[in-house]
C-alpha positions in Angstrom: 32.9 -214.3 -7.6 32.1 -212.4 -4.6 30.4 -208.9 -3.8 32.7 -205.9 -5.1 31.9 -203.2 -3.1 34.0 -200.7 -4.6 32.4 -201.0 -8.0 31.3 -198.0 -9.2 28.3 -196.8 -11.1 30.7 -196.3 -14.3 31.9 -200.4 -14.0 28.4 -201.3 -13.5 26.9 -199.6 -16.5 30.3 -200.6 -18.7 29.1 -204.4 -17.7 26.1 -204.0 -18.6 26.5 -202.5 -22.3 23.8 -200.1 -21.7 22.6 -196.4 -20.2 21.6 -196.2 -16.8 17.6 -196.1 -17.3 17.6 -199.8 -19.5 20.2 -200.8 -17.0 17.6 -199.8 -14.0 14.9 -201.0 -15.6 16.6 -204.6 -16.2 17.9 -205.0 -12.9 14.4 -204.3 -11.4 12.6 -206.9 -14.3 15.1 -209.5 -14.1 17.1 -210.6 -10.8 19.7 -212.6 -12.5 20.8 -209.4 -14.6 20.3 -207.5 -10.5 23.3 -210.3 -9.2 25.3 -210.6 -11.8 25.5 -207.1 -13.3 24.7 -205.1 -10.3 25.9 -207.0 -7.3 28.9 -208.4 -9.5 28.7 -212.2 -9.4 29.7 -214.3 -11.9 26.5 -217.2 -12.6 27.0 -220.5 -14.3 24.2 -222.6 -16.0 22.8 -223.9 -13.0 22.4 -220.7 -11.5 20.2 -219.6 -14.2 18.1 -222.8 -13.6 17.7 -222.4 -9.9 17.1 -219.1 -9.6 14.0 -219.6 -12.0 13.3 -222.5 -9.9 13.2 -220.3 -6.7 11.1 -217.7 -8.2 8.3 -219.9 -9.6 8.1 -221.5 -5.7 7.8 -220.2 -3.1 9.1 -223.0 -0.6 11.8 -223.9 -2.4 14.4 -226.1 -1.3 17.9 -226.1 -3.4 20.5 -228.8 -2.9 24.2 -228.1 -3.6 27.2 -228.4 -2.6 29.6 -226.2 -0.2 30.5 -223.5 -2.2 28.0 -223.1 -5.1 27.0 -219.6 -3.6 24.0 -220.8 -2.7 23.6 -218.3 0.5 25.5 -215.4 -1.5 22.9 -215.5 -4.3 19.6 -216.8 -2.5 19.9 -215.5 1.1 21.5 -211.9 0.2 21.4 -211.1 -3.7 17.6 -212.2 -3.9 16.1 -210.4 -0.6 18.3 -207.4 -1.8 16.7 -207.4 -5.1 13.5 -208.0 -3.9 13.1 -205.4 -1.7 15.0 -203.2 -4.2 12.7 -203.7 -6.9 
């Protein structure tokens, strides 16, 4: 699933179940709740696993194939939430 841009603050917090402060406060704690609730991708499993990998090293090298969103969600959703945070 790809960036919605015209998402707006009322589909984000519907998504997310929750008011606006928890839902703040989880997308700043935790960046797969940032990409997938805020940014609006859909994760599988795998994501879950890598993106835990990514955070725990630094140098981190992910293999997989075309397609996976593996610039989508590691070269934009994380430097976003990053420097978001």
């Amino acid at each position: 699933m790809s960036f919605d841009p015209t998402r707006t603050l009322d589909q984000i917090l519907k998504a997310s179940g929750m008011d606006f402060e928890t839902t703040y406060s989880m997308a700043a704690l935790d960046f797969a709740f940032f990409s997938n609730i805020i940014i609006g991708r859909g994760w599988a499993k795998f994501h879950y696993e890598q993106a835990e990998f990514v955070i725990q090293n630094r140098y981190a090298c992910l293999v997989s194939p075309r397609g996976h969103f593996k610039t989508s969600i590691f070269s934009i959703d994380y430097p976003l939430w990053f420097a978001w945070r």
